[in-house]
N, C-alpha and C positions, 0 to 999 in steps of 0.2 A: 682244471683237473686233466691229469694226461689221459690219450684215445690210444689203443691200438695202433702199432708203427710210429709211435711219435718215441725219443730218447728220456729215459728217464733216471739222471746217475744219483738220486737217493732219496729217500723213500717220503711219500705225501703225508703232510699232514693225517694224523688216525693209521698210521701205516708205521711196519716194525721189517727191517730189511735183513733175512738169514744168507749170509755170503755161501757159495759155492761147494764152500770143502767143510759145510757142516758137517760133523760125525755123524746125525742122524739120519743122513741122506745116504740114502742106497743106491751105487751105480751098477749096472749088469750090463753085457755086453763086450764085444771083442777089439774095439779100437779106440775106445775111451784114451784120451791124452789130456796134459795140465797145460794149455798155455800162459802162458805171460806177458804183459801188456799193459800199458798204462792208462790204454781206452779203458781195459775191464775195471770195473768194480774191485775193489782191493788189491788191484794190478791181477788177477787172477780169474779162469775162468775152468768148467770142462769143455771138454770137442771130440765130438764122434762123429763118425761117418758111414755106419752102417746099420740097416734095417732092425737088428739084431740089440739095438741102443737102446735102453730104459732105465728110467728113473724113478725111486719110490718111497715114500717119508709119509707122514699122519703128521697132521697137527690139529689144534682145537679153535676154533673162530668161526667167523662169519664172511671172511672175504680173501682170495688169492691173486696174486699175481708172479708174474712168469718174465724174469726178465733176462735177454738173451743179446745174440748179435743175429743180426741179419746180411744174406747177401746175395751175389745171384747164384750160387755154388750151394745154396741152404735149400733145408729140405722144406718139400710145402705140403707135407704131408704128415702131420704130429696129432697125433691123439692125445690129452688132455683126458684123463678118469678119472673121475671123484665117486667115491662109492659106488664104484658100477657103472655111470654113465659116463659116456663118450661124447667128447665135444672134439673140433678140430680147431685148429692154429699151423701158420707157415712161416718160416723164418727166408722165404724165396724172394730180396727185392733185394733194393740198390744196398749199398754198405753203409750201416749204422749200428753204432758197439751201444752195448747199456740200452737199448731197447725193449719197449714194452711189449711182448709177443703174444701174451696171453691174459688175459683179468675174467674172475665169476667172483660177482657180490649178490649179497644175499641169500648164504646158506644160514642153516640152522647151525644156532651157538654151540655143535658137540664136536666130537672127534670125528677127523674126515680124513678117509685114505685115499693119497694121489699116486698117480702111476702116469709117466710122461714117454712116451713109446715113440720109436724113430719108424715112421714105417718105409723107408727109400733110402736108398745106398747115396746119402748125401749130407749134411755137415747139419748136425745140430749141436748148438750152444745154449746152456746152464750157464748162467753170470750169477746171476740173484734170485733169490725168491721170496716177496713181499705177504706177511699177512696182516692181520688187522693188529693194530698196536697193543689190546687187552687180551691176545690172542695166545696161545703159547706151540711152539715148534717142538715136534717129536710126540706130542701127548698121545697116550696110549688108553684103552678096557672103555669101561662105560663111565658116563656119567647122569645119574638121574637125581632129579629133587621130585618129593613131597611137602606137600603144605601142612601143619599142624594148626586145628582154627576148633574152637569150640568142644574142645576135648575129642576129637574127629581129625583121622587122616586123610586128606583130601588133595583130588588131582582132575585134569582135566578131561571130562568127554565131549568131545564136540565144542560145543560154544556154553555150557553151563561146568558148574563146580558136582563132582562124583565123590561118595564117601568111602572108602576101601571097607570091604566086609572083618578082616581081621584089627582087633582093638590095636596091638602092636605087627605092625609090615614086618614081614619078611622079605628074604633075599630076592626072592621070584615076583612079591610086590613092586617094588623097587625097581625089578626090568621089569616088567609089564605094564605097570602103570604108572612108571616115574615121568615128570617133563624132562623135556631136555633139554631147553631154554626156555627160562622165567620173562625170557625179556619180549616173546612174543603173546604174551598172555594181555590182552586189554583192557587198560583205566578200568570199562566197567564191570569186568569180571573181579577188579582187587575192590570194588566198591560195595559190593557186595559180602566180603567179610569183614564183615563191624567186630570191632576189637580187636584184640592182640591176635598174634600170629608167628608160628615158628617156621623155617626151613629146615628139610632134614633132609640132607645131603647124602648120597650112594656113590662111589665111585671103586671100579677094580684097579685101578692106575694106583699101582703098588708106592710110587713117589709124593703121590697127595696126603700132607698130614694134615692140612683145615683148610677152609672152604670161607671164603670169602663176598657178600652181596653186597652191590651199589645200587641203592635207591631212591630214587627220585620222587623229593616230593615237593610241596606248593611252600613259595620262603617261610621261615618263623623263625626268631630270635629264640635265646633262650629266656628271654623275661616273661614271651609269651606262655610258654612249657612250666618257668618253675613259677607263675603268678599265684602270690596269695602261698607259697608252699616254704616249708624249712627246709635247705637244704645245708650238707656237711660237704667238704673237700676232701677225701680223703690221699695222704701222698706217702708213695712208697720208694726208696732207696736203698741200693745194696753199696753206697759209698758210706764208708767211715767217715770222711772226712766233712760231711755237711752235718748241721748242725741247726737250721733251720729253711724254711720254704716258703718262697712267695708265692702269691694267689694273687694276679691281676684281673678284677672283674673290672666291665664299662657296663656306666649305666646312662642312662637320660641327664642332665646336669639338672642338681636342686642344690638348693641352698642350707644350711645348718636350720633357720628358721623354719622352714617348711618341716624338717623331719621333727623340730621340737616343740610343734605348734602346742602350745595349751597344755604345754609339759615340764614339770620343774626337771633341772640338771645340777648335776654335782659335777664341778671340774677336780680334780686331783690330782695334784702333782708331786711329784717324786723325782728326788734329787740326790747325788753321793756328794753335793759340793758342799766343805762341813762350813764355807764361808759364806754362803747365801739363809740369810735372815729373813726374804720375803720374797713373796713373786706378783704380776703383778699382769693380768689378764683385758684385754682390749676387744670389747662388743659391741662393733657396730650396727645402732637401730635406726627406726623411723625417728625425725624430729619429735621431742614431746618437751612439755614442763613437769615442773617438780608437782604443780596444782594436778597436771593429769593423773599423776601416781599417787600423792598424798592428798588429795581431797580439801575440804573446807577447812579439814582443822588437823592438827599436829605438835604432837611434843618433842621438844629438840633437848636430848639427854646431853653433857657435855662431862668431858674428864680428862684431866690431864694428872700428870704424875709427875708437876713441877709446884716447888714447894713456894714460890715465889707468886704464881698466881692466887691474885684473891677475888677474882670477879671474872664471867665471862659475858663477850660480844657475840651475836649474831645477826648481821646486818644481810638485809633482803630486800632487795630490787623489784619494785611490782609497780603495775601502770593502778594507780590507786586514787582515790578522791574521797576526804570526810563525806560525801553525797552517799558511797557507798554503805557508810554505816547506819544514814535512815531506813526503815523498814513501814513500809505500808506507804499511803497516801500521805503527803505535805503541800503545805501552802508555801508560796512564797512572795515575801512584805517586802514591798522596794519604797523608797521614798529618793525625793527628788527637789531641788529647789531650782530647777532649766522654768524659768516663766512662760516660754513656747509652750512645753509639755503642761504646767496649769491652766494658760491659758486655753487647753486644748488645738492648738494649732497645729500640734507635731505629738505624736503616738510617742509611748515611752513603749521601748524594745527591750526582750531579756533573749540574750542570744543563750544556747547551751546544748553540752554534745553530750550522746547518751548513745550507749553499744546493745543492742538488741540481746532479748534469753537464746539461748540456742532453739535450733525449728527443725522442724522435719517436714519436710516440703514431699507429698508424694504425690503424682501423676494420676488425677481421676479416669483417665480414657486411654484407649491404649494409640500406638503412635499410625497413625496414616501410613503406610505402604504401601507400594503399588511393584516390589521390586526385590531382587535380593537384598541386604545389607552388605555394603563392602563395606565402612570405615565409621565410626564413630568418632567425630570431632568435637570437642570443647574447648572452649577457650575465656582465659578470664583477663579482668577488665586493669587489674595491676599489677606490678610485680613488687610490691613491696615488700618486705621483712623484719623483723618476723613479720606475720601476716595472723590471719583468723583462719579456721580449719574449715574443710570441706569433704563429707565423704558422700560416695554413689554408689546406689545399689542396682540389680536390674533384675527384671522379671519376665518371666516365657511366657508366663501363663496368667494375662491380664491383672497380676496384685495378687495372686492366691499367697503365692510364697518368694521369696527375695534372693537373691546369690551376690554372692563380692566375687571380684576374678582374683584368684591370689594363687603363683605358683602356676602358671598358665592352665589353672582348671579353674573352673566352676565350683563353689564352697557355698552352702546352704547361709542364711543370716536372716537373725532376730531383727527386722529395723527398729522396731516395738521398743527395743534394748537399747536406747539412744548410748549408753557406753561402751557396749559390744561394736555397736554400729560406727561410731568415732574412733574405734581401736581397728577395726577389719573391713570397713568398710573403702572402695575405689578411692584414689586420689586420680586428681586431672590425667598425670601421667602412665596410670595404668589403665583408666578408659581408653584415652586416646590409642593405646599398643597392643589393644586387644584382635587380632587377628579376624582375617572373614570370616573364617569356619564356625568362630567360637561365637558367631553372630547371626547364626540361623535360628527364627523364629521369637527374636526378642520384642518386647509390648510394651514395655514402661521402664522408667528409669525415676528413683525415689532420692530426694537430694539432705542431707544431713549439713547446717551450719552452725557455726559455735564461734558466734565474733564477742568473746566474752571479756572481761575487764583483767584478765591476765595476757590478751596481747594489745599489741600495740595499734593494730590496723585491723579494718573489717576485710570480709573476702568477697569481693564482688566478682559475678558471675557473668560473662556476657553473652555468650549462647551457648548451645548444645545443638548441633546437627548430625544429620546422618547423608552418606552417601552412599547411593543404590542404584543398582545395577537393576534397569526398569527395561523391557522391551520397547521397543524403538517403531513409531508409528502405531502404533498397535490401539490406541484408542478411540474415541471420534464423537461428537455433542453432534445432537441431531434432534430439531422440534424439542429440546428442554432435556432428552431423555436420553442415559447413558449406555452406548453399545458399546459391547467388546470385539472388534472383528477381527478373525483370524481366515488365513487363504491358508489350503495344505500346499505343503511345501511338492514340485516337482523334479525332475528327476530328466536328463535327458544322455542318454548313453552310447557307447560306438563299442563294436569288440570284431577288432582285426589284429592277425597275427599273435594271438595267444596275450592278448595286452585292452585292459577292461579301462578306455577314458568317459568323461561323462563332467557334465557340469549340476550340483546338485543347489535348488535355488526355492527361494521361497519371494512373492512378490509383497509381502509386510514387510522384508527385511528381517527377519527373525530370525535366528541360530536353527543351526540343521546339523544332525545325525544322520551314520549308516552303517549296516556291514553287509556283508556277503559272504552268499552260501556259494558251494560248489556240489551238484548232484546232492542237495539234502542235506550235507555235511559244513558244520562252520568251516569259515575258511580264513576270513578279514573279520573283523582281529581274532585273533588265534582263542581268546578265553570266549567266544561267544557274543562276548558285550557290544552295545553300539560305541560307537568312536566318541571322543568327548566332543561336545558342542561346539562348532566351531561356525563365524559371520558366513551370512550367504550373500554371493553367490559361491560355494565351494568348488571348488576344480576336485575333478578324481581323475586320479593313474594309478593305475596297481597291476602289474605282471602277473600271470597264470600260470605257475607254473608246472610243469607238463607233466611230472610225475604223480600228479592229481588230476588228469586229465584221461577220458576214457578214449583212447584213441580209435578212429574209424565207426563209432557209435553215437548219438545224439547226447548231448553233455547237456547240462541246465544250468546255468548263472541266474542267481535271486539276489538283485540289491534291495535291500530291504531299508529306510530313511524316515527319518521324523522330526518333525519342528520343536521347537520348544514350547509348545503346548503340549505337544503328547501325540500328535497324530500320524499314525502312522498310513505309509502306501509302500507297494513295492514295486520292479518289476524284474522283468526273466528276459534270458537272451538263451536260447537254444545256438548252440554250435555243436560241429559235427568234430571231434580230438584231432587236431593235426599239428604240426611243427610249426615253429616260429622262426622268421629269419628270412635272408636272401637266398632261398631255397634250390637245388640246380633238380630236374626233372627229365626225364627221357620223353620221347616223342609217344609215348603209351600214357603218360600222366602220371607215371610209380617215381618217386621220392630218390634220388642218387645218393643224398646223405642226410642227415640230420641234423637236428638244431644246432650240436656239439664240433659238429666234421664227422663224425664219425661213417664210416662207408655204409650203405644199403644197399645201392644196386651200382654194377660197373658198365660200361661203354663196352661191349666183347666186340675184337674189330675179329675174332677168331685167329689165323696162323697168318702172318705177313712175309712176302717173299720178297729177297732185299730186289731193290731197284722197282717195287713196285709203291702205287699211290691206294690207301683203300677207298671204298666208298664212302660217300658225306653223311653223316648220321647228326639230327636236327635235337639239339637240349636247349631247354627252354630256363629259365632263370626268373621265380617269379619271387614279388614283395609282398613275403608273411609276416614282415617288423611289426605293422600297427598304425606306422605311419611313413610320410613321402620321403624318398633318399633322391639326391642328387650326385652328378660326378661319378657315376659305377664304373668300374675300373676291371676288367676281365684282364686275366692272362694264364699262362701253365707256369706250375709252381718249378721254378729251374734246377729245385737238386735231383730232381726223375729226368734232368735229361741226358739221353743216350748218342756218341758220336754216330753218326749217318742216321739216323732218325730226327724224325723232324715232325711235330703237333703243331697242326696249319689250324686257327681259326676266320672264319667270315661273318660276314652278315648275311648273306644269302647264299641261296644252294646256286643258280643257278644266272651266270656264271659265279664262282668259286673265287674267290679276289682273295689268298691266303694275306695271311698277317699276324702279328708275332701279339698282338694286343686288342681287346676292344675297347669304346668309351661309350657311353648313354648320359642324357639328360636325366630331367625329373623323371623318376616312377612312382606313381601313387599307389597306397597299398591296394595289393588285389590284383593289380596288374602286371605285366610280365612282358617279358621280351624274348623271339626266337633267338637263334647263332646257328651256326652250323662250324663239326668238327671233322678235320682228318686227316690221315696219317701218311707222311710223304717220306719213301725210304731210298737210300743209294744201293748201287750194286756193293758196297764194299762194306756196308754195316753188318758185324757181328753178328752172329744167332744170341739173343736173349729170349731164352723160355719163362714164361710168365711176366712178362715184364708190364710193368705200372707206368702211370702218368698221372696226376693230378690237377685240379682247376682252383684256382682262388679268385673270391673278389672281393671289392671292399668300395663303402660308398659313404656319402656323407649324410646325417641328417638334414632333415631340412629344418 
């Protein structure tokens, strides 16, 4: 982000750049000129040079900037008014076009009238002037809103919601107790009117025909808004020429099956082609047989409209045995003439294979846990084909009631219904793909087989496990008898330089949570909530930063952490608001710049008379980072430098050993280092009034 005195030739992010010779820009004054140039901003700039110089324009926003040239010929005395108040700004330093000379953010969102006044017979320059990008240039009258809530006009007093005394506002309403931006009004004041809500908009700015809000709120799709609801599309056109409209919704992907669950369908088609005799539909299901859909028994209607047949075939394929047609209990008579087997020496054996009735196996006790559930695995014992059928059901609530996963939800199920249960009920492959989530709080699992005389092969099963995500160490057998031990997790923290580290640890080894407050107010994670659980020992870093920081006043940090039991502890770091960074400091303690560069206080050596040396004035450089830097590196920034002048730094005052550089080792945070500064001039160096110098450094982490 650019700082004051730094070059900026087009406009920042959230920033909208109004060139020089807008029409809406008023110039007054007696020596106003155009130049031209290809440093300026659109090659064009104004320039005046007398006291008598001002500039004056409105617009509507929340943020300004003022961007010029500077030199040493410029004036350093500019007033800067916004509705009445005076600020100053100087365009008095070395030469740089397209410079930032002025910036105020954080006004209120209405109309703001600026007035930019020369007060010195000396060169002020208009290049550009920056507002905030939703902002608009030239805006003119008033602008107020009311809120319409509850059959009630309402506006703000103070920090609660105020009703207006008239059922319908008038004009005098309107300004007097209109807002003037919606957008400083807080979360909890809009939380407070439940239900709908209208804005009703006031403005005298003769150019405004409607009034536009952007409002921000927490995500949602539309599925979420129109669930459960009918909704129509409705599309309008002033072209002749179209003749129909597409509608493209997205949704969740499902399948035809799922929307036709347990639903007869009629396909219909329609055709101009006078050559097409038949059509001819392809739907693909679950494997089944003919026995699945037509049952025990069946009549097979046949018809042809060939004169030539006199008899019809139906030939059928079935794993089958004359065995099948006995019913009830049988004996069976074997005889033998093996003289082993009479003599009794040798057993006569009847080998014979027989396929089980279908069963329904369901799970008396609910399953051992000690853990989340990640994965449900099954696995069977063949791969053969066809094969016998297998379905699985599962249950939350120890056997009350049963679910199939179908369509990645959860669907209620009859087991009781052995043919409901064999038609919807899990196959191996959709247990096994059933997600973690969809696997909180399951208790049994109910198994359905049907190795019946219509296939060929039984279904053998060879296990069913589960993998769970169990706490780690956490148990312990002791004299016969089961303890659970848990340690509260702690906490160990550092906060230097506006920068919060900490190691957060539990000695089970158990997952740990945290966040943190700032003076009261969440801060880490932004929605309140603790962090998701993550293995301990966790490391924390987290920046502070400083526009939530009460500067020069006692500040409060609360981390607040929890194990995965539940238990919570906290603690607090009291810090006093200051800046962060390699900070440069005067010999008094007072701050020279800020976190950003930005100036705070200057080195005044006062009036220098050439050929002389001033006195050594002692700045101190201390490490506000948070942590140790190495390699710091001091020197004067060289586009401030002036021929016959000359900025001497030391290490010490006494003797003064000048040098054009310093160097340091390690500095831990906290700590700091003296210099000593001063100013060595020749008989033959120029007068510069006001003239600047600056310092940089830069260092390595460690």
């Amino acid at each position: 982000m650019a700082t004051i005195g730094q070059p900026l030739q087009s406009p920042e992010s959230g920033w909208q750049r109004i060139d020089d010779r807008h029409e809406l820009i008023v110039y007054t004054g007696s020596s106003w000129s155009k130049p031209a140039s290809s440093d300026l901003y659109n090659g064009t700039a104004m320039l005046a040079s007398t006291n008598d110089s001002t500039v004056r324009f409105t617009f509507k926003g929340t943020k300004i900037r003022l961007i010029g040239a500077q030199y040493t010929t410029g004036s350093s005395d500019i007033s800067v008014i916004i509705d009445g108040v005076v600020e100053k700004t100087t365009q008095n330093a070395g030469l740089v076009y397209q410079v930032l000379t002025y910036e105020k953010l954080g006004l209120i969102n209405k109309v703001h009238t600026v007035e930019i006044k020369n007060n010195q017979n000396a060169n002020i320059w208009i290049d550009a002037i920056d507002i905030d990008s939703s902002g608009e240039f030239g805006a003119t009258g008033l602008y107020k809103t009311l809120v319409f809530h509850a059959d009630q006009y309402k506006y703000i007093n103070g920090t609660n919601w105020a009703t207006l005394m008239n059922t319908i506002p008038t004009e005098n309403d309107y300004k007097e107790f209109g807002i003037d931006d919606i957008t400083t009004i807080p979360e909890d004041m809009w939380m407070k009117l439940v239900g709908e809500i209208e804005f009703c908009y006031y403005t005298t700015d003769s150019r405004v025909s409607n009034a536009s809000f952007n409002i921000e709120t927490e995500p949602f799709t539309l599925e979420e808004e129109w669930a459960d609801k009918d909704i129509e599309v409705l599309y309008y056109t002033d072209d002749p020429n179209a003749t129909e409209s597409v509608v493209t919704i997205e949704t969740d992907p499902f399948t035809l099956a799922e929307e036709w669950e347990d639903k007869e369908i009629k396909i219909i088609e329609y055709t101009d082609d006078p050559n097409q005799t038949e059509s001819t539909i392809t739907i693909e299901t679950e494997p089944f047989t003919l026995y699945d859909e037509l049952g025990d028994s069946v009549d097979v209607l046949y018809y042809t409209d060939d004169p030539s047949k006199t008899s019809a075939e139906l030939n059928i394929t079935a794993n089958y045995s004359p065995l099948d047609e006995l019913e009830g209990d049988f004996d069976v008579v074997t005889w033998t003439n093996d003289e082993e087997v009479i003599a009794g020496n040798r057993d006569m054996m009847l080998t014979y294979d027989a396929l089980p009735f279908e069963q329904l196996i369901v799970q008396p006790t609910d399953i051992a846990l000690y853990g989340d559930v990640k994965k449900v695995v099954a696995t069977k014992v063949t791969e053969n084909s066809p094969e016998g059928i297998l379905r699985m059901a599962a249950s939350f609530d120890s056997g009350l009631t049963w679910k199939t996963y179908r369509f990645n939800k959860w669907l209620d199920l009859d087991i009781q219904d052995t043919t409901l249960f064999k038609r919807k009920g899990m196959n191996l492959d959709t247990l096994n793909a059933i997600p973690e989530k969809d696997l909180i709080a399951l208790t049994r699992i109910a198994y359905y087989f049907d190795s019946s005389k219509h296939y060929e092969n039984s279904y053998s099963l060879d296990e069913v496990k589960m993998v769970v995500d169990a706490p780690r160490h956490a148990v312990e057998f002791r004299d016969m008898s089961l303890q659970l031990l848990n340690t509260t997790a702690t906490i160990d923290l550092t906060f230097s330089g506006n920068k919060l580290t900490g190691v957060l640890d539990d000695t089970d080894q158990g997952k740990v949570k945290y966040r943190v407050l700032l003076n009261g107010k969440t801060y880490y994670p932004a929605d309140g909530n603790f962090t998701r659980l993550a293995a301990s020992p966790f490391n924390i870093e987290l920046n502070i930063d400083e526009r939530n920081v009460n500067f020069g006043v006692e500040n409060t940090l609360k981390v607040e952490f929890q194990d995965y039991w539940g238990a919570v502890d906290s603690r607090e770091i009291k810090f006093i608001g200051s800046y962060s960074g390699l900070m440069f400091m005067d010999e008094s303690g007072d701050f020279l710049s800020d976190t950003f560069g930005g100036i705070l206080k200057k080195l005044d050596y006062g009036v220098i008379i050439a050929g002389q040396t001033t006195l050594t004035k002692k700045v101190r450089i201390k490490n506000l980072l948070g942590y140790a830097v190495d390699h710091v590196y001091l020197e004067m920034d060289k586009k401030f430098e002036t021929d016959g002048v000359e900025v001497q730094l030391s290490r010490q005052a006494d003797p003064f050993l000048p040098i054009d550089y310093l160097t340091y080792g390690l500095i831990q945070p906290e700590d700091s280092i003296d210099f000593y500064i001063r100013i060595a001039t020749d008989i033959h160096a120029k007068p510069n009034p006001n003239g600047n110098f600056e310092m940089k450094v830069t260092a390595d982490r460690v």
